[in-house]
N, C-alpha and C positions, 0 to 999 in steps of 0.2 A: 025866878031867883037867880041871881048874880051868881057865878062859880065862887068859891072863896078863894085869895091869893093863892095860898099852897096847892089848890088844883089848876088854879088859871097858870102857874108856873111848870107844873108835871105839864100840864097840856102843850104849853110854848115849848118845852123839849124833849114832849113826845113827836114834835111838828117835825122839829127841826134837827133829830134822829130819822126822821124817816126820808126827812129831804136828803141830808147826806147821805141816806144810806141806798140813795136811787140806783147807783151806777153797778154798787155791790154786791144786792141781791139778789141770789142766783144766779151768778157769773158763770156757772158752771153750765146752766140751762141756756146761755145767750148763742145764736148763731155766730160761729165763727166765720170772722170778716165782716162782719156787720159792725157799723156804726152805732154808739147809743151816748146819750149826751144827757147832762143834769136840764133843768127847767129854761134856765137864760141860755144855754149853748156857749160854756164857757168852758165845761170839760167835755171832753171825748173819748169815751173807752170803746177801743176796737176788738172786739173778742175772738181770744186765740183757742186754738185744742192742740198748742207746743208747750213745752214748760219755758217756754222764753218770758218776760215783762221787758216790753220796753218803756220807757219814760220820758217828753220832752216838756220838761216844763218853762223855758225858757226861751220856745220858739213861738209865743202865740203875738198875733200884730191888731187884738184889739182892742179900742180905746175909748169905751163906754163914758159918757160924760157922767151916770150915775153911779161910776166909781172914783173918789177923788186920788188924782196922782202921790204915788208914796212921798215920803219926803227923804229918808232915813234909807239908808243901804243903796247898793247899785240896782238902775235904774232900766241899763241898756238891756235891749234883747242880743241873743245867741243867735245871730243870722243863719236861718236854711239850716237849722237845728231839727223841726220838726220835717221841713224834706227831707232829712238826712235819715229821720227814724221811719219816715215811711218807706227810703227805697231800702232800707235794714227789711220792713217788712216784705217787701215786692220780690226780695233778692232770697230769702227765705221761705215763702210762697213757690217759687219758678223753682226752687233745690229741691225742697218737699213735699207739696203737693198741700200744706199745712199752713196754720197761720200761728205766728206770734201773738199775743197782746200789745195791746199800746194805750198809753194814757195820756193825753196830750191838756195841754195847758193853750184855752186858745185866747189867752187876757196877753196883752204886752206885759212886761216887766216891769211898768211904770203905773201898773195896776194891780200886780199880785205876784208875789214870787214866791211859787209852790216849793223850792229849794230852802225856805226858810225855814222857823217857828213860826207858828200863826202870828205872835205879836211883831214880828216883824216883817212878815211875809204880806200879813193885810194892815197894818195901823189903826188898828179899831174902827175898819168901814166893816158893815153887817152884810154887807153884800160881796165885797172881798171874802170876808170871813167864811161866807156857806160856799165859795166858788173852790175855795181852799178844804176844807172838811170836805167837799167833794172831789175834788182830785183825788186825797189819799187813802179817800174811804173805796175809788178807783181800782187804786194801788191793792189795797188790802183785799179787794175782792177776788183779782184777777191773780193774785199770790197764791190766794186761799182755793181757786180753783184749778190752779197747774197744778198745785202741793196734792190736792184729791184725785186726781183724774195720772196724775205721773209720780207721785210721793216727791218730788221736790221741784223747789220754782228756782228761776236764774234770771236777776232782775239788771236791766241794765239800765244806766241813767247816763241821756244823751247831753254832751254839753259842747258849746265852743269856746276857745280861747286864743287870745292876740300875743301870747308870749316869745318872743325873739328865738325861741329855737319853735320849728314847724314839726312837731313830733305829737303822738297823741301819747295824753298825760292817763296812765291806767290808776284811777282812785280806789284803793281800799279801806279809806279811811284812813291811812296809817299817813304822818306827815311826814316831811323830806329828812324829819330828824333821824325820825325813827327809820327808814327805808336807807339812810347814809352809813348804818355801820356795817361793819364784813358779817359774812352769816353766820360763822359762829355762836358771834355778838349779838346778834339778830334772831336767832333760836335761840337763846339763852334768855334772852330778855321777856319773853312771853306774851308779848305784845301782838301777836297773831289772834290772840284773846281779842280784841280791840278792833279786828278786821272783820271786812265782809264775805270772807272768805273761814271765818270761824271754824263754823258746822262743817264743809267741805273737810278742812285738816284736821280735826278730832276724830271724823271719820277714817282717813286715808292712814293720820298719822306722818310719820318721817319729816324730813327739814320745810320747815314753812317759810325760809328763804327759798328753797327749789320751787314751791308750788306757784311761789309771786316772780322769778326772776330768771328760774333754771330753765333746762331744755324742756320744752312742752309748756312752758308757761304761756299765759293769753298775750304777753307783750313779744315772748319769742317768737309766737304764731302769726305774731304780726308782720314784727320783723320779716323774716323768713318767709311774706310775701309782698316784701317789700315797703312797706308802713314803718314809719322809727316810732320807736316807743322805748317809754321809761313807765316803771323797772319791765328791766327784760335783761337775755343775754346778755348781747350786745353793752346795752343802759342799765346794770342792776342801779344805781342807783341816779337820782334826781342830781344831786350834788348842790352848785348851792345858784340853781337856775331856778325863776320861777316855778313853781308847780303846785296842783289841786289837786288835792287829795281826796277828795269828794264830799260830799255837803250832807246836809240834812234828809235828804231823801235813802239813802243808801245806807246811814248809820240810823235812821228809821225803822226802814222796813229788812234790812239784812243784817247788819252788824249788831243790834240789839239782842240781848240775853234771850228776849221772847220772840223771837223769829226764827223756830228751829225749821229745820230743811228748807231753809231759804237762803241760797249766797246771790254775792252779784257784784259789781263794781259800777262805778263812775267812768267815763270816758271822755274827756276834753278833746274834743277835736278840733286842729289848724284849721284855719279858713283855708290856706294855698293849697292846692292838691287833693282837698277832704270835703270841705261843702261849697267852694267857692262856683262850681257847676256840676248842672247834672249829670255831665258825663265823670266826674273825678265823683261824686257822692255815691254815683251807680256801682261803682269801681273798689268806694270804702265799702260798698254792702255788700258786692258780691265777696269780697276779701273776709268780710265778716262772719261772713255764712262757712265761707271752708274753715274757719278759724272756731265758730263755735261747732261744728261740726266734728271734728279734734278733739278739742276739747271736752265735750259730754261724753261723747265713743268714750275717753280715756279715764276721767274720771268718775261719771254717775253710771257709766255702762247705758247712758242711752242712744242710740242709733238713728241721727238725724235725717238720714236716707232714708227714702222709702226704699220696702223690700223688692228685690230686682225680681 
């Protein structure tokens, strides 16, 4: 006897829950540093035991002919984007003895862009569609086991960008509008609500321009090893130069109402100086590592060193 519709349909997504849900179950169980990939080898989750998430979804260079090319949205890849998060991983490895997570996207841009909505990210290809449900189901896994294992995750989403000033672009979601007024204006306004950095300042509390722009902020950490960044000291705000304030993945999985003890930001990196080789990429990770290093010591009380 034939299934009846209503069970042949549970069945196609009971399939296609478990497909997606390869990379995330049990994330917490996975070898750290180890490889593990959905059925075609289009995602990649690297398993960490830090509360770090990295993300590159815009570095992958494959170009399956049984995915057809998007039509709608940009199309280019993020050059040396996923080199760039893996020597973030290598450079945090060699500091701690630990590994990050990492979720990589290894579809070009021209076949899936995990930075998007599904309806835009795949264009109604089915196979785009599961490559995507797997990435973020990735995402959610590897959140869901920092958050268990250290009670909060710190998600970072790696990006490149060609904008005429060479500075990396720190995304909190919050756009150049909202990031252009003085802080006053910018505390008052409550728009921190709205950022990926939420949870962090209802916990800490005090001015949520300081915590995006002030001394010890991630872009002054930057700065102050020599990286320009906006907002930061230096750059509190963007002004009216291009700038990305960070995309779909970040206001997903961190800036959302239902993502408690998870912050993180977006990171748009220069080609010149940042990914254009491995020795300048080696250089943004080692930089990266004292920079979150700072910054967890100072805000979550976690101690990125291992004990001397």
């Amino acid at each position: 006897m034939k299934p009846d519709p209503v069970r042949r349909r549970l069945l196609g997504l009971l399939a296609l829950g478990l497909l997606a849900g390869i990379l995330s179950v049990a994330a917490a169980e996975k070898t750290p540093g180890q490889s593990y990939f959905d059925a075609a080898r289009y995602v990649e989750y690297v398993a960490g035991d830090l509360p770090i998430v990295l993300t590159a979804p815009h570095g992958g260079r494959l170009k399956p002919d049984a995915i057809p090319n998007r039509t709608k949205g940009v199309t280019d890849m993020d050059a040396n984007t996923q080199e760039l998060a893996r020597a973030v991983l290598d450079a945090l490895r060699a500091r701690t003895g630990r590994h990050a997570h990492l979720v990589a996207s290894h579809l070009h841009r021209s076949k899936l862009d995990p930075n998007r909505e599904i309806e835009e990210a795949a264009q109604g290809d089915p196979i785009a569609q599961r490559a995507w449900r797997d990435f973020h189901a990735a995402i959610e896994g590897a959140l869901a086991a920092a958050v268990a294992r250290h009670g909060f995750a710190f998600l970072i989403d790696l990006h490149g960008h060609a904008h005429p000033i060479a500075r990396l672009e720190i995304g909190y979601a919050l756009d150049a509008k909202q990031l252009n007024r003085d802080d006053k204006s910018f505390d008052a306004s409550g728009v921190m609500q709205l950022g990926t950095l939420r949870d962090l300042h209802a916990r800490l509390g005090g001015s949520a321009a300081a915590l995006l722009r002030g001394p010890g902020s991630l872009g002054d950490l930057f700065e102050a090893r020599g990286l320009r960044a906006t907002p930061s000291l230096k750059e509190p705000q963007p002004g009216e130069h291009p700038f990305f304030s960070g995309g779909y993945i970040v206001r997903r999985h961190a800036a959302a109402p239902d993502t408690p003890k998870v912050d993180g930001l977006q990171i748009e990196c220069p080609r010149p100086g940042v990914r254009d080789t491995p020795e300048n990429r080696a250089r943004f990770a080692k930089i990266t590592a004292e920079v979150l290093a700072v910054f967890l010591k100072a805000n979550y009380g976690f101690d990125l060193d291992p004990k001397k």
